[in-house]
C-alpha positions as CSV (number, residue, x, y, z in Angstrom):
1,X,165.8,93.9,92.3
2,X,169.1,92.7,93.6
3,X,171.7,94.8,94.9
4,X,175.1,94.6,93.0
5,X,178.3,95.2,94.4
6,X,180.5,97.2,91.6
7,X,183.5,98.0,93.9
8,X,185.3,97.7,96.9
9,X,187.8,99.7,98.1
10,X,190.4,98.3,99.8
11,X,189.8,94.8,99.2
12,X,191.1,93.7,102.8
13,X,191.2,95.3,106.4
14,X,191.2,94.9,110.0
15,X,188.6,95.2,113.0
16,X,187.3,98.6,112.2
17,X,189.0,99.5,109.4
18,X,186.1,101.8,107.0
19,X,185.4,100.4,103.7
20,X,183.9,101.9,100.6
21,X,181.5,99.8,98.2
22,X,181.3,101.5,95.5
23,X,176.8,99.5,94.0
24,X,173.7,100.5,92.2
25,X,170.3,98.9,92.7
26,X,170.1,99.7,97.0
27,X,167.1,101.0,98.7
28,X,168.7,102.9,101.4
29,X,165.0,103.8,102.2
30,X,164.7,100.2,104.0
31,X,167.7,101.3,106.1
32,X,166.8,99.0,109.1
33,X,166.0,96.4,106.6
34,X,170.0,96.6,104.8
35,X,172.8,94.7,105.9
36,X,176.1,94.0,104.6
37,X,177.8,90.9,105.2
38,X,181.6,89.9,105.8
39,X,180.9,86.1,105.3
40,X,177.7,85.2,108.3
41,X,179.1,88.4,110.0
42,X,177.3,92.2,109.9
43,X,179.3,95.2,109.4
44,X,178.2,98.5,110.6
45,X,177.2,100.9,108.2
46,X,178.9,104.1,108.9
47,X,177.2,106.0,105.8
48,X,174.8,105.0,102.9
49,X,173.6,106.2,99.7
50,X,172.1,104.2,96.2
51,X,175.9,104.2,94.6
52,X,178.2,104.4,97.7
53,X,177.9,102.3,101.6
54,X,180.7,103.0,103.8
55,X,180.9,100.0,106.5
56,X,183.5,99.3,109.3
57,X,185.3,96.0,108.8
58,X,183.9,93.6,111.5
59,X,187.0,92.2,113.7
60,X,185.0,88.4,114.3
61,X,185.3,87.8,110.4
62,X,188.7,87.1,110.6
63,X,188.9,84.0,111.9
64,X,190.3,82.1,108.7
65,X,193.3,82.7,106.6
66,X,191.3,83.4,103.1
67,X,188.9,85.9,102.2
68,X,185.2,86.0,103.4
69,X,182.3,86.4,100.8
70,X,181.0,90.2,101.0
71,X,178.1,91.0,100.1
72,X,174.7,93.4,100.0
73,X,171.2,92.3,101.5
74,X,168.4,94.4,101.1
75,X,165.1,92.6,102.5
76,X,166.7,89.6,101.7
77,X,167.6,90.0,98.5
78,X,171.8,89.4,98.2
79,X,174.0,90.8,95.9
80,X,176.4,88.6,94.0
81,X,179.6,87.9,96.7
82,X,182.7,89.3,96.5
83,X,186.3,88.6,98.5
84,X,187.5,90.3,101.2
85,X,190.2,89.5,103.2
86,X,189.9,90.1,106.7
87,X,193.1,90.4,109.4
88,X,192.9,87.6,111.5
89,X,193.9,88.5,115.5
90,X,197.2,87.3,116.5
91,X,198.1,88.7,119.7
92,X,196.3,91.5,122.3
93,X,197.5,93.7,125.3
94,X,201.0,95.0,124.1
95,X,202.0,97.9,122.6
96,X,203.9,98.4,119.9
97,X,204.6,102.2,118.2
98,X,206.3,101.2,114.9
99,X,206.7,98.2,113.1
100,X,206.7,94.2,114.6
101,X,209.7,92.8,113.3
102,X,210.0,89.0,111.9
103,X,213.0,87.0,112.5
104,X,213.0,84.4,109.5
105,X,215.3,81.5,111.5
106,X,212.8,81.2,114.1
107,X,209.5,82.1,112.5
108,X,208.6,84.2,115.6
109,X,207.4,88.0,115.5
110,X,208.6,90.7,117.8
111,X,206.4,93.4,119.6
112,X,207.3,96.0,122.0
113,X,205.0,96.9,124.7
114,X,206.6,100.3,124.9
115,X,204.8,102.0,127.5
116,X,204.4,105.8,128.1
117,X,207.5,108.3,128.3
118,X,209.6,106.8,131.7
119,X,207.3,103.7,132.1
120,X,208.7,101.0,133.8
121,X,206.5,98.0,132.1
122,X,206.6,94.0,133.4
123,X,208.1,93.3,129.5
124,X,209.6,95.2,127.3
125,X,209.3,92.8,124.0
126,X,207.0,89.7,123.8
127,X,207.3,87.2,120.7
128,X,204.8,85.0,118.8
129,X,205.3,81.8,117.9
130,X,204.4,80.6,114.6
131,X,201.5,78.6,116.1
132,X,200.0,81.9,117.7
133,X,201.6,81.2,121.0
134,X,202.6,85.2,123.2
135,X,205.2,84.8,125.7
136,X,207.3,87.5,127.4
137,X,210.4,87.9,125.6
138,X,212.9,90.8,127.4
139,X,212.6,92.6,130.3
140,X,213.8,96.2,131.6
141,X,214.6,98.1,128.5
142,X,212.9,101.2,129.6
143,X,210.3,102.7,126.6
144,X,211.7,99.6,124.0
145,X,211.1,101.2,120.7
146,X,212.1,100.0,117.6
147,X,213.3,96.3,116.6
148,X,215.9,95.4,113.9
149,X,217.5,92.1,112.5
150,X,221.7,92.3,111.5
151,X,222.8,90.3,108.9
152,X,224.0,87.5,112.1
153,X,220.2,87.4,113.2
154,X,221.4,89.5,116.0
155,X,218.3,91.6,117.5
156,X,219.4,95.2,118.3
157,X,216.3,97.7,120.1
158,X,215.7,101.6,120.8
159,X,214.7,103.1,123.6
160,X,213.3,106.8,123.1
161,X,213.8,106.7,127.6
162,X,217.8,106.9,127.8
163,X,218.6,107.5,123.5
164,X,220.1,104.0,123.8
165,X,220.4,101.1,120.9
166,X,220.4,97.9,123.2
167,X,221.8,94.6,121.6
168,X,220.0,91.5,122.9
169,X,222.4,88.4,123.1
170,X,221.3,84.8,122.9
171,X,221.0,84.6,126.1
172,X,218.2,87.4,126.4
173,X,220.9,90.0,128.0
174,X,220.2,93.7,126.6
175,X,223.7,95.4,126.2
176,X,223.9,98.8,125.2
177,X,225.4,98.8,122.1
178,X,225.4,102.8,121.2
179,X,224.5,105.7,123.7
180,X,223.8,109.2,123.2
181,X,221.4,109.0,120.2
182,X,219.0,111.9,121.4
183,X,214.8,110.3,121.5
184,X,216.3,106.9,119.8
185,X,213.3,105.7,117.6
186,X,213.9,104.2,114.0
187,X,216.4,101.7,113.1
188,X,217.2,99.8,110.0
189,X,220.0,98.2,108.3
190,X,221.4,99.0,104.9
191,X,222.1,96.3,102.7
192,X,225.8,96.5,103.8
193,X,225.3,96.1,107.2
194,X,225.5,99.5,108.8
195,X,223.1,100.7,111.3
196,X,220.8,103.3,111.0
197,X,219.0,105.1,113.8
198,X,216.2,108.3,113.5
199,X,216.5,110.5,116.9
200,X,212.9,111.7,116.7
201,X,214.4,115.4,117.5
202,X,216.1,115.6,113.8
203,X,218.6,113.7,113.4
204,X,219.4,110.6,111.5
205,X,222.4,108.7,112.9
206,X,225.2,105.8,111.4
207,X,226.3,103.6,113.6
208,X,229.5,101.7,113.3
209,X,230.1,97.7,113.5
210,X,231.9,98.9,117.3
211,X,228.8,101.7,118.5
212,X,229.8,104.5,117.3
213,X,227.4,106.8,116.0
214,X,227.5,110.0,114.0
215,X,225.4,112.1,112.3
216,X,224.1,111.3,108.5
217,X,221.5,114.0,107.6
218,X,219.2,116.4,109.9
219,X,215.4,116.1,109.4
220,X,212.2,118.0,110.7
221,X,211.5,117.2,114.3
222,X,208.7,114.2,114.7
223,X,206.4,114.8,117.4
224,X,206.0,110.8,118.0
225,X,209.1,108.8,116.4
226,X,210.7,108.7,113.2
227,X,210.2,105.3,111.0
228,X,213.2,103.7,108.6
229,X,213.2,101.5,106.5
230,X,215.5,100.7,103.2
231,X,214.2,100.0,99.7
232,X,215.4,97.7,96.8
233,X,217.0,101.1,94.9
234,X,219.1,101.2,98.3
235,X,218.0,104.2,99.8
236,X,216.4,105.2,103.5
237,X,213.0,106.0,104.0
238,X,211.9,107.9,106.8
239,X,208.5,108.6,108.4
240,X,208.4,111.3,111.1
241,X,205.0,112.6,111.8
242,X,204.5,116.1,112.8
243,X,201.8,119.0,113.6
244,X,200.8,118.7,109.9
245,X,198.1,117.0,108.3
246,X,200.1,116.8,104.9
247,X,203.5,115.1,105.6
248,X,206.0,113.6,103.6
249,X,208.0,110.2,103.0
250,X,211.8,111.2,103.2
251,X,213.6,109.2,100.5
252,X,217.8,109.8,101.3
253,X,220.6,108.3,99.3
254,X,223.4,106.5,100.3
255,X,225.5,109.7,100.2
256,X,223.0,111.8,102.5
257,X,221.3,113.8,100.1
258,X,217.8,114.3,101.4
259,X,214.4,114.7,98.8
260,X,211.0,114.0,99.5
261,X,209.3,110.7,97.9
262,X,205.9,111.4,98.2
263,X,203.7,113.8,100.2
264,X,199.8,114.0,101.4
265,X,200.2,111.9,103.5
266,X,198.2,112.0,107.4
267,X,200.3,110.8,109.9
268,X,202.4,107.6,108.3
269,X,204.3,105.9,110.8
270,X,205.5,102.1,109.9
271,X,206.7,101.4,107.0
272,X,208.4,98.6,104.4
273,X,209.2,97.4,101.1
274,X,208.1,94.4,99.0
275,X,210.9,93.2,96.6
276,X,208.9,95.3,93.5
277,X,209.9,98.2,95.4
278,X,206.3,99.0,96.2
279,X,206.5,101.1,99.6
280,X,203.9,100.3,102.4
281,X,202.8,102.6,105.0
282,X,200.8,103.1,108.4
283,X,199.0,106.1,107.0
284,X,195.9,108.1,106.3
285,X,195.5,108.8,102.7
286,X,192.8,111.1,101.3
287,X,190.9,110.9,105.1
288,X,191.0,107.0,105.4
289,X,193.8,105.5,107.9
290,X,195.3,102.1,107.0
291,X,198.3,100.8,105.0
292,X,198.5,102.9,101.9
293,X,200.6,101.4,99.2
294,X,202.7,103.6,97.2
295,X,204.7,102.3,93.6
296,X,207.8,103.3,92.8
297,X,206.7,105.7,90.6
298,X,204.8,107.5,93.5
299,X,201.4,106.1,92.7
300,X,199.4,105.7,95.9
301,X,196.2,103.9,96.9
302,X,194.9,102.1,100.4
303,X,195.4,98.6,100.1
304,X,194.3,97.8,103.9
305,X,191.6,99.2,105.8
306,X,192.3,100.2,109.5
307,X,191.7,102.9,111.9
308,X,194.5,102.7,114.1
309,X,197.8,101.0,112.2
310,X,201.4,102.2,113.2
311,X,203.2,99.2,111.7
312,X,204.1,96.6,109.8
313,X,206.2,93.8,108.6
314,X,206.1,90.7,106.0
315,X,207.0,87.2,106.9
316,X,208.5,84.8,104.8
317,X,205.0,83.4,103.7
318,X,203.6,86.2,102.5
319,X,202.0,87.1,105.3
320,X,201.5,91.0,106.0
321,X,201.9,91.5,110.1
322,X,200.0,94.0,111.1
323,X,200.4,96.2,114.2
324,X,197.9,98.4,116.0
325,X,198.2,101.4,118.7
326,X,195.4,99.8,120.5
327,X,198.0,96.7,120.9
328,X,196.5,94.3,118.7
329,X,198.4,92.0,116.4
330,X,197.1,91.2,112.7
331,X,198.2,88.8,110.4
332,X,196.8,88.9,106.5
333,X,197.6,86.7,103.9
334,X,198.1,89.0,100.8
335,X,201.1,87.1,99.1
336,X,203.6,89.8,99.3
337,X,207.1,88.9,99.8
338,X,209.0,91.3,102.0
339,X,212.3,93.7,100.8
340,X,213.9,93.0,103.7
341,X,214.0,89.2,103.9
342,X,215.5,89.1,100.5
343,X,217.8,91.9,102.4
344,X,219.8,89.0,104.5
């Protein structure tokens, strides 16, 4: 009897991302004789029962931008396929600890290799071209953090070292821009322009069209970096992770007034908006790290499988740019047009 595939949850992931195929009809008593494939390539089977097979998402599947027939083989005998979409490897060797950013004018994506606390690294951002193309992009911005886009296409960049916000000028010259931001991690822009930057110690900072900064609201200290990003309903969102294992999204409106958006979460980090107003994050949700998707009425579910995700973007083809702390760059084609590039 064949094997048949009722479920698969998420339907897309990255290089050892864990996935859950929910079947009926599989001997897992021929164990060394069951495979499942992601197109011609084997996945490894993590756990295994008649109704349930756990597998790890195999990285080499992801070599085209459109989903791979999955499926069950037991002796031979295949299940009926089903698509999965598997990240396709962009870049390797950085390392990024929040979100790539996308600049839509030239098409290229943005990645720190942030280094460890007071690392002096060769580069402190490299790009992608559209073509696939890494080349070193800025140099000696000591532990470059976070990348955001003004409304001018003008790059600005943290640096947790010195609690700095650097603005790069065309040509490639980091000036400090605002000092004196405390562990300077997050930064976003509201849909008015102004500046917003998360010092990992508790604070969430504005920052004026001139530098200057002052306190918004006060937050639980993050024990890595605080995350920002803004939604369509034009409030922040911050991501701090901390010493629990259930933490929170901070939703906090335009006047400062702080509540939590959704909590039970492990760990989120990255995070951005779709123009529904769906919220993405670099999470572990119900003991399975990826990108969990959340609605806007706080309805959550992983929509990407992978073990190690701290950010992500959207570019303006639909593309979802994944980011991982290993230092590898994702790209997956899931349709999904980004908040912020309808933001500017």
């Amino acid at each position: 009897m064949k094997p048949v595939i009722l479920d698969v949850s998420p339907s897309a992931g990255v290089d050892g991302g864990e996935v859950i195929i929910a079947c009926r009809d599989v001997d897992t008593r021929r164990f060394g004789r069951f495979r499942v494939l992601f197109g011609s390539v084997e996945g490894r089977i993590i756990g295994a029962s008649p109704h349930r097979v756990t597998v790890a998402v195999p990285g080499e599947a992801g070599q085209e931008a459109q989903p791979v027939p999955l499926v069950i083989e037991v002796d031979g005998e295949r299940s009926p396929s089903v698509p999965f979409l598997v990240g396709r490897l962009i870049a390797s060797e950085l390392h990024p600890v929040t979100n790539p950013a996308y600049d839509i004018e030239s098409g290229y994506i943005y990645v720190t290799y942030s280094g460890s606390r007071g690392q002096k690294v060769p580069c402190s951002i490299y790009r992608i071209s559209p073509l696939g193309e890494k080349s070193e992009f800025l140099h000696d911005i000591m532990n470059a953090t976070a990348i955001a886009f003004d409304r001018e296409g003008t790059m600005f960049v943290t640096s947790r070292y010195d609690g700095t916000v650097y603005r790069i000028s065309p040509f490639k010259e980091a000036e400090p821009f605002a000092r004196d931001l405390g562990i300077a991690t997050g930064l976003a822009f509201d849909r008015e322009g102004r500046m917003f930057v998360g010092d990992r110690s508790g604070t969430i900072f504005t920052v004026n069209e001139i530098g200057e900064a002052k306190p918004f609201v006060g937050l639980e200290p993050s024990v890595s970096a605080y995350h920002l990003a803004f939604g369509p309903d034009e409030h922040l969102y911050v991501t701090g992770p901390t010493a629990s294992s259930n933490e929170s999204v901070y939703r906090i409106s335009p006047t400062g007034e702080v509540s939590l958006f959704f909590t039970g979460l492990g760990r989120p980090q990255g995070l951005a908006f779709d123009v529904e107003g769906n919220l993405y994050v670099a999470a572990s949700w119900r003991g399975r790290r990826g990108i969990v998707k959340i609605t806007p009425q706080g309805v959550a579910s992983l929509c990407v499988a992978g073990k190690t995700l701290v950010g992500l973007a959207f570019d303006d083809a639909g593309n979802m740019i994944l980011a991982s702390a290993q230092g590898e760059i994702y790209m997956l084609p899931l349709g999904i047009r980004g908040y912020l590039l309808e933001l500017w």
